[in-house]
N, C-alpha and C positions, 0 to 999 in steps of 0.2 A: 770517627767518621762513618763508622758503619750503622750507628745508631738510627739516623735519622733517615735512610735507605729501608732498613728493617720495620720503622716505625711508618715508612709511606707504605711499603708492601701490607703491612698489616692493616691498615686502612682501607687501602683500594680494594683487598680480599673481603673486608666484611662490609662496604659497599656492595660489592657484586653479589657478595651470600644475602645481604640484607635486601637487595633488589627482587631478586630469584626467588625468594620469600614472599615477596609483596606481588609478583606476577602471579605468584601459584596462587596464592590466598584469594585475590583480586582480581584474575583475569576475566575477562568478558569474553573469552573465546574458548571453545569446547571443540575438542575434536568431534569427529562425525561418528565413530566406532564408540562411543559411549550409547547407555543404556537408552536412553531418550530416544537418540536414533536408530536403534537395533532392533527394537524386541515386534518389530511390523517383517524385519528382514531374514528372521533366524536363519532362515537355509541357503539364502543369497548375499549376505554379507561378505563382503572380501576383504578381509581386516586392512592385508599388503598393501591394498589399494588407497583405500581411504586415511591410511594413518597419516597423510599431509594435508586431507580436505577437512577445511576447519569453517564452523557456525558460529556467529554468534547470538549469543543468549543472555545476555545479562541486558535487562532495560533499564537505561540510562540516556543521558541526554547528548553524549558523545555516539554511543553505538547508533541508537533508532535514527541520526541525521546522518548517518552515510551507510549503513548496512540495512536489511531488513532481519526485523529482532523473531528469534524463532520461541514459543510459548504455545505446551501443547496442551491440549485439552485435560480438565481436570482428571474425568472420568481413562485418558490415554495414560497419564503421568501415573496415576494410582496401579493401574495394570503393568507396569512394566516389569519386563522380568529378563534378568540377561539371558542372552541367546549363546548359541554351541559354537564353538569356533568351526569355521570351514578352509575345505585346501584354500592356500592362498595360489591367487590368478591375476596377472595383470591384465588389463584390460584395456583398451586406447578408446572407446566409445562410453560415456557414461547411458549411453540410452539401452546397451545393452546390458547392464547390470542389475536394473531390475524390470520386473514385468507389471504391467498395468495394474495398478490397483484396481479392485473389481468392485466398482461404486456401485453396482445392479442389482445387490443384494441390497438394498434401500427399496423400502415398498415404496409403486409406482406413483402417491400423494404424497412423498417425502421429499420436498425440494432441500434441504438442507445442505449447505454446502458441504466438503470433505475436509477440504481448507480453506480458511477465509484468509486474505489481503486487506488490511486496513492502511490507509496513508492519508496521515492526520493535516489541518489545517495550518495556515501560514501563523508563526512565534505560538505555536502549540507547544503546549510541558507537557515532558513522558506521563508526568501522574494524571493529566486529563486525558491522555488517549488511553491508558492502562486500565481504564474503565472500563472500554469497550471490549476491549481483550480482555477481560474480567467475566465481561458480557457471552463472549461469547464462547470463553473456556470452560466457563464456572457454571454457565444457563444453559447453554446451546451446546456443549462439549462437541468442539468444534475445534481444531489445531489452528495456530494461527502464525502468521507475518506480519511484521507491521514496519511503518515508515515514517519519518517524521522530513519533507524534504526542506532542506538548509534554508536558513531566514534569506542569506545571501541570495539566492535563486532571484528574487524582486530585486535587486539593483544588479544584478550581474545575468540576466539571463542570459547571453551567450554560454553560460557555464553548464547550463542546463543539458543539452544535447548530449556534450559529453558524461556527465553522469547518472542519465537514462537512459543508454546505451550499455554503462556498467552495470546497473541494476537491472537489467533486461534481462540481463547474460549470467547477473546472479537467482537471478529469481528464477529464472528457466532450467539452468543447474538445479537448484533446489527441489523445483518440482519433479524433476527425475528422478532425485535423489530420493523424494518421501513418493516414489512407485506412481507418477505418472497419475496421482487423480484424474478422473473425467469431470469430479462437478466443481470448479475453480466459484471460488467469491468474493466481489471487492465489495468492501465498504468504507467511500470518502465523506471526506470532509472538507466543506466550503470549496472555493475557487481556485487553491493552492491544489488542494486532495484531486479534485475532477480535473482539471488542468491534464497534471500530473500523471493521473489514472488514462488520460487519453492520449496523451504522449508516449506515455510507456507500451499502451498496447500497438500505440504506430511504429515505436522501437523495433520491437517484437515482431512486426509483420513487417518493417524493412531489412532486419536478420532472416526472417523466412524466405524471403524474394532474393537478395543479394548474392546467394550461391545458385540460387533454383538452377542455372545453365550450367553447373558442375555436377555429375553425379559423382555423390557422398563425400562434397565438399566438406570441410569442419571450419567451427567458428571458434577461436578461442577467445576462453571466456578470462577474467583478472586470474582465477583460482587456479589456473592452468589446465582444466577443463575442458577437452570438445566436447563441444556441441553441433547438431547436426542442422542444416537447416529446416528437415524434418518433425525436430523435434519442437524448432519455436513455430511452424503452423501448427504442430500436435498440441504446444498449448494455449493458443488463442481457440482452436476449437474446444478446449475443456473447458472456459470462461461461460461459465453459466449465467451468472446474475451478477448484480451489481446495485446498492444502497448508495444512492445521493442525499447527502443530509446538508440542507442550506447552499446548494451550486445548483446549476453558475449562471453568472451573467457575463458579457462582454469584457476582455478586458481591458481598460481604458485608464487616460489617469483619473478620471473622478472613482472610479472601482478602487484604482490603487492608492489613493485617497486614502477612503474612506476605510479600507482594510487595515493599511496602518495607522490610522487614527483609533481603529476599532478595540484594534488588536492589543493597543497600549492598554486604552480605555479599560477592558475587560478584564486585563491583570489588575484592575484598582477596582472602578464602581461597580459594572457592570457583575462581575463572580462575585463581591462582597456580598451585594443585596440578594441574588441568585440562593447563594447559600442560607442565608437568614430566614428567607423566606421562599421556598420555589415555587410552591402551590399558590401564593394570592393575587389576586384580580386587580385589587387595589394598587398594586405596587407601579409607580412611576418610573417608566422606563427614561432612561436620558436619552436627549435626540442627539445623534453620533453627527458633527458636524465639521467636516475637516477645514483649518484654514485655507484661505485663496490661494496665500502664498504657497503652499504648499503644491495645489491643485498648479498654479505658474510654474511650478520647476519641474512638476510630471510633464506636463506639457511638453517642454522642454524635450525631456529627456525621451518621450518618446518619438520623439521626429528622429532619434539617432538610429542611422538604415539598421544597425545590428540587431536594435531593440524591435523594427519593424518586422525585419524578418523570424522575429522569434513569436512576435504578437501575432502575423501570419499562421506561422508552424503552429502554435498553440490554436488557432480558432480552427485552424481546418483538420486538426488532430481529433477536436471536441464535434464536429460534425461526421467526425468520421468511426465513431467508437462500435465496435462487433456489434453486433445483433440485425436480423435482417435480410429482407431481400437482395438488398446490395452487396448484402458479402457471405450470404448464404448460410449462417449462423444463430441459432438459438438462443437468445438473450434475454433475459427482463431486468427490468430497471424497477428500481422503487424511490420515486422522490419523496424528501418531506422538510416542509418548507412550512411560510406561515407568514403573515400579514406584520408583525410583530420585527420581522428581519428587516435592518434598515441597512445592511451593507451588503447582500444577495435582495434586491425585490421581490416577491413572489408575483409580479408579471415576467420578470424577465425569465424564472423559471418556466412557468406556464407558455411564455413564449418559446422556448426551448423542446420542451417536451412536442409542442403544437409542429415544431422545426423535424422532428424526426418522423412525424407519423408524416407530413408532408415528403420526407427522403425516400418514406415504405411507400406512397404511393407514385411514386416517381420512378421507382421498381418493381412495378406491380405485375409486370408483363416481361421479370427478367425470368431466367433460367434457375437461379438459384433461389432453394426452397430454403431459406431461413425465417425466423419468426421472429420478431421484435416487442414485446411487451411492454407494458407500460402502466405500471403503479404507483400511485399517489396518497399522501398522506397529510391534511392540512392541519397544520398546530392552532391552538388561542392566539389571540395577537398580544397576550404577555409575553411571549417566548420569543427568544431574539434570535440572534445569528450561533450556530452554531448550541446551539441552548435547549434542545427540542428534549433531548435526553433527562437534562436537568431539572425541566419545567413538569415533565410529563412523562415520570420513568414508565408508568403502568400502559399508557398508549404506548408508546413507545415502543414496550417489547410486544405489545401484542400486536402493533404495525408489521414489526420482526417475523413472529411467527405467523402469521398470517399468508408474510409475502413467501415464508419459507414451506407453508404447507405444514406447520407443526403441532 
């Protein structure tokens, strides 16, 4: 009778050994006291403290759709060296554990950002954003973040709110964490990325405002983390710049159409031929053409009030992005867009762009000294949505440094 007792226990144990095994081997989460994150902190590192605050870093297609994936610059990773253990201190404030990174030592034509923000397109794969993070590790040795937000987001936007709220509060954490950079950089992608990117920074500046009437209220963040509200206006002021590539237009059900019709399309034809050939003129682009039916049940679905108020929040998030007289901020933009894009138009960009310089001079006579910039970059009209990269790596990067000063 005791056989088969002894024989479950033996089982369950090398289950659980067997499991333990495969988290060590496999896991996608790194504490924060590893090398990667230390060797900027040697003398401020509080081991005590951080030994529960955990990153992740493994890019994959589970991680990059709900966390932001951390991948540091090539030229950062090569230098690493572990740092000296210091007293341990608990701490109740993460803003006080480290001190400003001093971005000043950048000569004053070096826009280059300190960390870049990338948040990829709607049914985007980690291996086509890992490009750009490739880009801007490997070329730009540049630390990066990145983002892929959930397909789900387009038929469920009510979800959205709540999980740009989380990412606000992780991302804001984070930034303290790698010393408070002054020169923040986003770089989106299509109508999902810019959406997204405008939402978040309205996140961010509704956690800013929401305590202002307490002094040194805290906001806690998932990781158990306060944060101060100080510290999320400290970092919408570091947001220096910001790469639009293929956004945006309105979002509507013909947009939402034609996105997911696009977006299928492009896992088949559309990358096949891309790849085969990226450079020729010849090549017959397919016209992306979403059924009616389908366009009938957008329809539909956006009359429902949840959907409206989210397509609200979204349109007046995108007019309302830092940079500017209006909100007193230092900002430049870089579009690049292209005649070739059949599911972003390049009027409705141009229309866009034309929308904000009309917002500066609508502020022209405010108090607040921000600056708002505005750079542009027009592709061939072989280059489709999303595709400017693919079709034209050499413009491309030199749109990049150009707009970076480099």
């Amino acid at each position: 009778m005791q056989q088969p007792k002894v024989l479950f226990l033996f089982a369950i144990s090398t289950k659980l050994f067997n499991t333990k095994n495969f988290l060590t081997k496999s896991s996608s989460i790194r504490y924060f006291n590893s090398q990667t994150f230390r060797y900027k902190h040697k003398t401020s590192f509080h081991t005590n403290y951080y030994f529960k605050r955990q990153i992740t870093t493994a890019f994959n297609a589970k991680n990059v759709r709900k966390h932001l994936i951390y991948q540091p610059s090539s030229q950062s990773s090569s230098n690493t060296t572990p740092p000296s253990d210091t007293t341990s201190q608990h701490i109740h404030n993460i803003s006080q554990v480290y001190p400003a990174t001093d971005d000043t030592q950048q000569t004053p034509s070096h826009d280059k950002p300190s960390l870049m923000i990338l948040i990829g397109w709607w049914n985007c794969k980690p291996k086509h954003l890992l490009k750009y993070v490739s880009l801007y590790t490997d070329k730009f040795h540049t630390d990066t973040l990145s983002h892929i937000p959930p397909f789900y987001h387009v038929f469920f936007p009510w979800t959205i709110s709540r999980d740009i709220h989380r990412l606000a509060k992780e991302l804001i954490g984070i930034w303290i964490e790698r010393g408070k950079p002054n020169n923040i950089g986003f770089h989106v992608f299509s109508d999902n990325g810019t959406y997204h990117y405008a939402m978040l920074c309205e996140a961010v500046r509704d956690l800013s405002k929401k305590y202002s009437d307490y002094d040194q209220r805290q906001i806690k963040s998932s990781s158990g983390l306060n944060l101060s509200s100080e510290d999320a206006e400290s970092f919408l002021n570091s947001i220096k710049s910001c790469v639009i590539d293929s956004a945006p237009s309105p979002i509507s059900e013909k947009y939402l159409a034609l996105g997911i019709v696009g977006g299928f399309l492009r896992k088949t034809t559309l990358m096949k031929k891309s790849a085969s050939n990226s450079n020729s003129e010849k090549e017959e682009i397919p016209i992306i053409q979403p059924p009616p039916s389908l366009i009938s049940v957008l329809s539909i679905f956006f009359t429902l009030p949840v959907v409206k108020r989210y397509q609200d929040f979204a349109h007046k998030s995108l007019y309302n992005i830092p940079g500017g007289t209006h909100d007193g901020r230092h900002v430049k933009y870089l579009f690049l867009y292209g005649p070739g894009d059949q599911i972003v138009p390049e009027k409705d960009v141009i229309e866009f762009m034309e929308r904000l310089k009309e917002r500066e001079s609508n502020h022209i006579n405010s108090e607040k000294k921000g600056e708002l910039t505005i750079v542009k970059n027009r592709f061939g009209a072989n280059s489709e949505h999303v595709q400017h990269f693919l079709r034209y790596p050499d413009e491309y990067i030199s749109a990049l440094k150009s707009f970076y000063n480099i």
